[in-house]
PyMOL CGO cylinders between C-alpha atoms (Angstrom):
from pymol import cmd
from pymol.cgo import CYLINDER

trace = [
    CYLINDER, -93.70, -86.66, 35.56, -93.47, -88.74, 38.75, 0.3, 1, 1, 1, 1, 1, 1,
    CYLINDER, -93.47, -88.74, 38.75, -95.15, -87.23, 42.16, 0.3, 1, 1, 1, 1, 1, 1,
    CYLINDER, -95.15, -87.23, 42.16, -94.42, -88.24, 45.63, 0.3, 1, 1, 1, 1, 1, 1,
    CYLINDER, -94.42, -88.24, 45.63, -97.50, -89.17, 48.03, 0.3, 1, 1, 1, 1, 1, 1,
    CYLINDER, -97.50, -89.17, 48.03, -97.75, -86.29, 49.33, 0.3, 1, 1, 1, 1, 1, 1,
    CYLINDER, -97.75, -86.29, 49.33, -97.45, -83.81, 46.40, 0.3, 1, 1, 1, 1, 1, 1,
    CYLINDER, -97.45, -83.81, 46.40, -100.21, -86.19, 45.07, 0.3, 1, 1, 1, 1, 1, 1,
    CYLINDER, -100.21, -86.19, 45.07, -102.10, -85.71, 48.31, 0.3, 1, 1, 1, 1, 1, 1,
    CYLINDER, -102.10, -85.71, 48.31, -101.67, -81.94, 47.63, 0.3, 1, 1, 1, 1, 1, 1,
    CYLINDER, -101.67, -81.94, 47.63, -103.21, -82.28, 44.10, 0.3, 1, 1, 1, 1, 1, 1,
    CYLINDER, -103.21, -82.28, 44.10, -106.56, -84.54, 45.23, 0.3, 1, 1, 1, 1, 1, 1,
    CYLINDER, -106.56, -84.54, 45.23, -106.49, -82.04, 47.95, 0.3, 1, 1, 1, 1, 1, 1,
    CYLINDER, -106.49, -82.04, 47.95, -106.91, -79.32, 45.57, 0.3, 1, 1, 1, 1, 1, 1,
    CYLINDER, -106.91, -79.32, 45.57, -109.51, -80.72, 43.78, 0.3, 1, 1, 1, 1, 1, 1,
    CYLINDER, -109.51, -80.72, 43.78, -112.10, -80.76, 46.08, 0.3, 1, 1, 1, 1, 1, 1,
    CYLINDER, -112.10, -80.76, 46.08, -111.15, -84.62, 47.25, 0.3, 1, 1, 1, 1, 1, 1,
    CYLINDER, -111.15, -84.62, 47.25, -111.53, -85.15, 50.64, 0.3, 1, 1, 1, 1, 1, 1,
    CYLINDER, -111.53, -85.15, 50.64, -108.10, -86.52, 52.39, 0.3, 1, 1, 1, 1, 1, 1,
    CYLINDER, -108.10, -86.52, 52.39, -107.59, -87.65, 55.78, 0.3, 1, 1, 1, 1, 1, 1,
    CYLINDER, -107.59, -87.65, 55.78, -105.55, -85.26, 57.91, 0.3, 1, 1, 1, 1, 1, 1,
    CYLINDER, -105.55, -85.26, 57.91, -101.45, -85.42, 56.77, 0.3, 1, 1, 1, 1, 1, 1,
    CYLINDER, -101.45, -85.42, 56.77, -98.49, -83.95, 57.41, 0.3, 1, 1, 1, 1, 1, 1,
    CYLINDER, -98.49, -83.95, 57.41, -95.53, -83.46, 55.37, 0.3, 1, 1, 1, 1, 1, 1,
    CYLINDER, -95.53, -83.46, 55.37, -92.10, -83.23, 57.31, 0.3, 1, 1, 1, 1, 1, 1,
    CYLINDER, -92.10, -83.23, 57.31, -88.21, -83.10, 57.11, 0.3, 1, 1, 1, 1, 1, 1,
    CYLINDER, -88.21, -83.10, 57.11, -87.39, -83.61, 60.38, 0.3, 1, 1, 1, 1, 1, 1,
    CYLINDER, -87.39, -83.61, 60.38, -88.45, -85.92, 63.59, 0.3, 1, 1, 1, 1, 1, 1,
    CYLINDER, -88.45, -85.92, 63.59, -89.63, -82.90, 65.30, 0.3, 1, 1, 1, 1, 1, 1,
    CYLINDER, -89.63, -82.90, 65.30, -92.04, -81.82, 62.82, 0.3, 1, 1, 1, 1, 1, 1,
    CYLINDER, -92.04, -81.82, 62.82, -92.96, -85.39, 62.55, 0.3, 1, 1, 1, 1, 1, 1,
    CYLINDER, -92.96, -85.39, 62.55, -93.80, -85.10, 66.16, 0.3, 1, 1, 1, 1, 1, 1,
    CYLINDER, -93.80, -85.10, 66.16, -96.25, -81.83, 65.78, 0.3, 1, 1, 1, 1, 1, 1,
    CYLINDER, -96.25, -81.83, 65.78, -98.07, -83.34, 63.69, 0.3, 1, 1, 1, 1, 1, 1,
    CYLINDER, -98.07, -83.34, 63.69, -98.40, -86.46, 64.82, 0.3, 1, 1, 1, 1, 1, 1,
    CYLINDER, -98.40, -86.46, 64.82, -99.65, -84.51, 67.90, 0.3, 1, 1, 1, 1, 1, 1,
    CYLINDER, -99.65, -84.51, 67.90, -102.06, -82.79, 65.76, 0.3, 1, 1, 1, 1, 1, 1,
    CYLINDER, -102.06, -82.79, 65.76, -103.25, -85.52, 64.28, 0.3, 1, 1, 1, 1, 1, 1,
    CYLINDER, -103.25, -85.52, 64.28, -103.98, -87.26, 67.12, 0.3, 1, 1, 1, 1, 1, 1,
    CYLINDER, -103.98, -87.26, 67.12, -104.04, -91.19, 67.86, 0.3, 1, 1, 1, 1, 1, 1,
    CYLINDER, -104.04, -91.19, 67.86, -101.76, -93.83, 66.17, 0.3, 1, 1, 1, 1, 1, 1,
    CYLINDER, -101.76, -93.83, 66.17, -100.35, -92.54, 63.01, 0.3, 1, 1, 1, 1, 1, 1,
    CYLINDER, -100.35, -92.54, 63.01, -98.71, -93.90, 60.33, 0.3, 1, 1, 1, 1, 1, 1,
    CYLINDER, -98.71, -93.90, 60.33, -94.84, -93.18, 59.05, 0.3, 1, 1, 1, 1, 1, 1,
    CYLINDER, -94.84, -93.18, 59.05, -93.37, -93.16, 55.20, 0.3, 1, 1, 1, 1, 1, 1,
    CYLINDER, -93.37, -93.16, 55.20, -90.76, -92.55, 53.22, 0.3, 1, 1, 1, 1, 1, 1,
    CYLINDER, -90.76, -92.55, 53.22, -91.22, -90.30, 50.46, 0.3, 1, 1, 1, 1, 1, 1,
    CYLINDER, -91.22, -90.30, 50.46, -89.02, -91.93, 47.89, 0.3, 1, 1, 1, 1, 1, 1,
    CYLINDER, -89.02, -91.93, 47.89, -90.21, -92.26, 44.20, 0.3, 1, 1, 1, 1, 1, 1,
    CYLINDER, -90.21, -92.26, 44.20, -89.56, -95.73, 44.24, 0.3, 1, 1, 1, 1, 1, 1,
    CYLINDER, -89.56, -95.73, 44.24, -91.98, -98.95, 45.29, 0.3, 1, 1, 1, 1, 1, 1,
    CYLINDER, -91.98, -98.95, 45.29, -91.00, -101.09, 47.81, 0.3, 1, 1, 1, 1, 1, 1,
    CYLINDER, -91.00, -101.09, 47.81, -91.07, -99.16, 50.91, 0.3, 1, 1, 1, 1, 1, 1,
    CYLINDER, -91.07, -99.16, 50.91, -93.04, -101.26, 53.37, 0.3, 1, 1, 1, 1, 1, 1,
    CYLINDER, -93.04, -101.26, 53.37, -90.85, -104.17, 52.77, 0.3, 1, 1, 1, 1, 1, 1,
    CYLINDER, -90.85, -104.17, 52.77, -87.66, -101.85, 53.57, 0.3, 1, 1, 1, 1, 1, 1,
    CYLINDER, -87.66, -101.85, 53.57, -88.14, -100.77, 56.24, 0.3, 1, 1, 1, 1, 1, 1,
    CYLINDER, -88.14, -100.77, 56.24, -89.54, -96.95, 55.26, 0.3, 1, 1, 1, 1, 1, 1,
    CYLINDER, -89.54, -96.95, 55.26, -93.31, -97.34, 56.74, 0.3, 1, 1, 1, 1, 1, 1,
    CYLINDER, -93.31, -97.34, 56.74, -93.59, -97.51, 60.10, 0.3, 1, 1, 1, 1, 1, 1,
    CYLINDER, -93.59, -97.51, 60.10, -96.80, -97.40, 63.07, 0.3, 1, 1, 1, 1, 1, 1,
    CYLINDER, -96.80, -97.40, 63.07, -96.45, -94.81, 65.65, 0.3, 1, 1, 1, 1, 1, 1,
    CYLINDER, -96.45, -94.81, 65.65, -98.75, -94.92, 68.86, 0.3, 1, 1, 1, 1, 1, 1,
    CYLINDER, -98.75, -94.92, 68.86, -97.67, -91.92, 70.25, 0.3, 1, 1, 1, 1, 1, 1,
    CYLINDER, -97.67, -91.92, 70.25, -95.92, -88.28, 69.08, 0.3, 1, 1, 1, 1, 1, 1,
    CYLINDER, -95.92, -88.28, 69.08, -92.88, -89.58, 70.45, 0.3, 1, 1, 1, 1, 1, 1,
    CYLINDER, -92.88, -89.58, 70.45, -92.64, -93.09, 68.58, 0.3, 1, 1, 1, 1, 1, 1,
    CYLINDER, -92.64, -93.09, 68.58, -93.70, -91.02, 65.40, 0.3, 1, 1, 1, 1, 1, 1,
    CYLINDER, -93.70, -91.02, 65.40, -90.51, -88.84, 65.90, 0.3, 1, 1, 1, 1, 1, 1,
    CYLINDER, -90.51, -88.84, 65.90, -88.44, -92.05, 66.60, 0.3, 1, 1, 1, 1, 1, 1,
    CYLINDER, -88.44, -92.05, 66.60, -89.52, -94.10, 63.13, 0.3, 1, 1, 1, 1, 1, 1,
    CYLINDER, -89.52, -94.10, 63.13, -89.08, -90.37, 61.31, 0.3, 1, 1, 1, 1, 1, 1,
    CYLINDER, -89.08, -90.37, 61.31, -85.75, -90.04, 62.63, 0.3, 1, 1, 1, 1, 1, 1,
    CYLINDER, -85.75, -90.04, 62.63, -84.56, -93.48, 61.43, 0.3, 1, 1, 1, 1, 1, 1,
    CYLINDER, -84.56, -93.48, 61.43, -86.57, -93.44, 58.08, 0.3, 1, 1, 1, 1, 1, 1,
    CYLINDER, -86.57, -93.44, 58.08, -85.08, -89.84, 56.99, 0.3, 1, 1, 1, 1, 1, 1,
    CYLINDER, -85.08, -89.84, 56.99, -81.46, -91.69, 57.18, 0.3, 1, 1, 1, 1, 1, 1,
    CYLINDER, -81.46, -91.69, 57.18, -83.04, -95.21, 55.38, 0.3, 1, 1, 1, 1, 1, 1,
    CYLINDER, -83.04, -95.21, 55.38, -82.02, -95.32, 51.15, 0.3, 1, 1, 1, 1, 1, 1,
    CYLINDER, -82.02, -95.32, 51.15, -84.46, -97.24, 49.84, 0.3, 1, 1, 1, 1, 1, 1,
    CYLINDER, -84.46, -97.24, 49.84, -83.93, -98.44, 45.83, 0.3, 1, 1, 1, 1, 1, 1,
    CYLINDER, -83.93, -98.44, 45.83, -81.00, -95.58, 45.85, 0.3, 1, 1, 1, 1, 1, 1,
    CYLINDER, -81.00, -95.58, 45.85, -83.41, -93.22, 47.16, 0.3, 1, 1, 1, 1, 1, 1,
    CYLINDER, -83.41, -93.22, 47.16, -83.27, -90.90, 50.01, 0.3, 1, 1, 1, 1, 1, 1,
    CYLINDER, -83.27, -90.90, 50.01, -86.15, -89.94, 51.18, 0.3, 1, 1, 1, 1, 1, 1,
    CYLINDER, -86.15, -89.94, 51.18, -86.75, -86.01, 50.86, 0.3, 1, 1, 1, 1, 1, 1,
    CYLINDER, -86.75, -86.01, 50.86, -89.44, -86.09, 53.98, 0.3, 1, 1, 1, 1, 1, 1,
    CYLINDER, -89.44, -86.09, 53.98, -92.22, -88.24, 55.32, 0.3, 1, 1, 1, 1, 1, 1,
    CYLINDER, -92.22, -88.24, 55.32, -95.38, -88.25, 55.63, 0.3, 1, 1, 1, 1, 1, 1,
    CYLINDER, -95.38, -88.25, 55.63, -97.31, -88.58, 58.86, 0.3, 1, 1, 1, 1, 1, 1,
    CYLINDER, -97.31, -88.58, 58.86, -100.62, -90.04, 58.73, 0.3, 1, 1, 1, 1, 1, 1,
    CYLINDER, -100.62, -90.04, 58.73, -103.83, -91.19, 60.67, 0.3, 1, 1, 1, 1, 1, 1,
    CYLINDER, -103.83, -91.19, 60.67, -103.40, -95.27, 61.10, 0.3, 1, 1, 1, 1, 1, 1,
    CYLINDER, -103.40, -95.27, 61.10, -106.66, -96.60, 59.41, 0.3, 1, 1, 1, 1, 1, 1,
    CYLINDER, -106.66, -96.60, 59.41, -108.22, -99.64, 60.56, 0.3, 1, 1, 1, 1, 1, 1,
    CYLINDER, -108.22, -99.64, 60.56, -108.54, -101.55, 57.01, 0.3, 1, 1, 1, 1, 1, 1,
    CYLINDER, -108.54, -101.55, 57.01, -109.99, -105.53, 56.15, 0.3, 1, 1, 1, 1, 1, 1,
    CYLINDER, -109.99, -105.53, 56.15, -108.63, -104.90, 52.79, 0.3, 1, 1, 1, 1, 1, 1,
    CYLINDER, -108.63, -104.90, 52.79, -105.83, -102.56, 51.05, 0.3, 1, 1, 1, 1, 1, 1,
    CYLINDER, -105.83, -102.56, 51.05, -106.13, -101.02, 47.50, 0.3, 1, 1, 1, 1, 1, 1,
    CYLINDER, -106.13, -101.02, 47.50, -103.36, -98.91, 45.73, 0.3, 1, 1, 1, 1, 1, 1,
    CYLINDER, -103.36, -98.91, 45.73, -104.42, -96.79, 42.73, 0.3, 1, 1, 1, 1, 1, 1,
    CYLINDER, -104.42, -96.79, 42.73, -101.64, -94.87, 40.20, 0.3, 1, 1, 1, 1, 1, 1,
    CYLINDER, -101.64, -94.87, 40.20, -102.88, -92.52, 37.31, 0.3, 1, 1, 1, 1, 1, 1,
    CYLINDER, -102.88, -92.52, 37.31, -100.24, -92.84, 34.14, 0.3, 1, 1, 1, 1, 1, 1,
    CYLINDER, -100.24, -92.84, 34.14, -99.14, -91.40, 31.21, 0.3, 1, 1, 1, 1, 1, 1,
    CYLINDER, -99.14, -91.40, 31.21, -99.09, -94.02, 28.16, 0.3, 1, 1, 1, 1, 1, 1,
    CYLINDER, -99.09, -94.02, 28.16, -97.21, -93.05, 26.07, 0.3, 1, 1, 1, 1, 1, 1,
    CYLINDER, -97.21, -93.05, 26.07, -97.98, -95.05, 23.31, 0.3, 1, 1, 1, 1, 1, 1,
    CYLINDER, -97.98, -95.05, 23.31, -101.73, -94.78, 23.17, 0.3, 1, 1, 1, 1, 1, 1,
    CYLINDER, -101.73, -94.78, 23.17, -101.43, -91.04, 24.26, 0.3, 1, 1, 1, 1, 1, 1,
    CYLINDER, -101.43, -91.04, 24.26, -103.80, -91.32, 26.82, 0.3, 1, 1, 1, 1, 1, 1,
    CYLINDER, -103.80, -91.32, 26.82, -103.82, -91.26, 31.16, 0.3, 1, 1, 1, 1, 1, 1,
    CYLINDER, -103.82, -91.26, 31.16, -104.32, -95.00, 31.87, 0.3, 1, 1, 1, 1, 1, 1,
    CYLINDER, -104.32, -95.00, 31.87, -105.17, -95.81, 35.36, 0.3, 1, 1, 1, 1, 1, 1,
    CYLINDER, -105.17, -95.81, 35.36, -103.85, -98.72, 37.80, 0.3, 1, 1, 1, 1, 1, 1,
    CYLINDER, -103.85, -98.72, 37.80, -105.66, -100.53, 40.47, 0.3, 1, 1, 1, 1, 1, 1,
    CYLINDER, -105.66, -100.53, 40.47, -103.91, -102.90, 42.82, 0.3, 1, 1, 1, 1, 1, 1,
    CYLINDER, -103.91, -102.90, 42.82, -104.98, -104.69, 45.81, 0.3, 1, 1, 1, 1, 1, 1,
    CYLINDER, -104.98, -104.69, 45.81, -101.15, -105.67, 45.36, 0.3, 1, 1, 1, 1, 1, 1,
    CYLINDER, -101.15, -105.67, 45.36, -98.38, -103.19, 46.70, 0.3, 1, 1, 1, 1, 1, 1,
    CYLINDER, -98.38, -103.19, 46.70, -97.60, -99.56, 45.77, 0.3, 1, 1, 1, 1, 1, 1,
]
cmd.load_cgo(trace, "trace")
C-alpha cells in the first residue's frame, strides 16, 4: 500500500504526532486559503506517488498567498514520472541546516515493516 504525503500526514496526525500546520488542496484557490492561514512563506508539492519531485519542477516556495496559488496552479497541470498530481500540499517553509527523509515499508520477504532513513532525497 503506497500513501501520499499528506494521507501520511493524516495518519502521524492521528496518532498523537505533532505536525506542522498543512493543507491539502485541488485547486490554486484553496491553495491560497491556506496558505493565508498558514501564514508566512509556505512551501508547494505535488502529491504524486512517485520520487523525484523537487528536481521536476513539483515543489515550489511561496512568499505570499498569491505566489502559493501561482506555483499550485502550474504544479496541478505538471506530470511528473507519468503522474498527475491528485492535489498539493501547502506547507509552513522551515528554516533547515540539514534535510532528512524517513519511509516505513513493507518487506516482503522478511515479513516485517522495515524503516528508511535518508539524508538523500524522497
Amino acid at each position: 500500500m503506497r500513501f501520499y504525503e499528506f494521507e501520511s500526514r493524516r495518519l502521524v496526525e492521528r496518532a498523537g504526532i505533532p505536525v506542522t500546520s498543512y493543507g491539502f488542496c485541488k485547486t490554486a484557490a484553496e491553495a491560497r486559503d491556506a496558505a493565508e492561514k498558514i501564514g508566512g512563506p509556505t512551501v508547494i508539492k505535488s502529491q504524486v506517488l512517485t520520487g523525484g519531485r523537487m528536481k521536476a519542477g513539483g515543489v515550489k516556495f511561496a512568499d505570499t498567498p498569491e505566489e502559493a496559488a501561482q506555483h499550485a496552479e502550474a504544479i496541478l497541470e505538471l506530470e511528473i514520472g507519468g503522474h498527475m498530481p491528485v492535489g498539493v500540499l501547502v506547507d509552513p517553509k522551515a528554516e533547515v541546516e540539514q534535510e532528512y527523509y524517513a519511509a516505513v515499508l513493507w518487506d516482503g520477504r522478511a515479513k516485517r515493516p522495515m524503516m528508511l532513513f535518508s539524508d538523500m532525497g524522497g
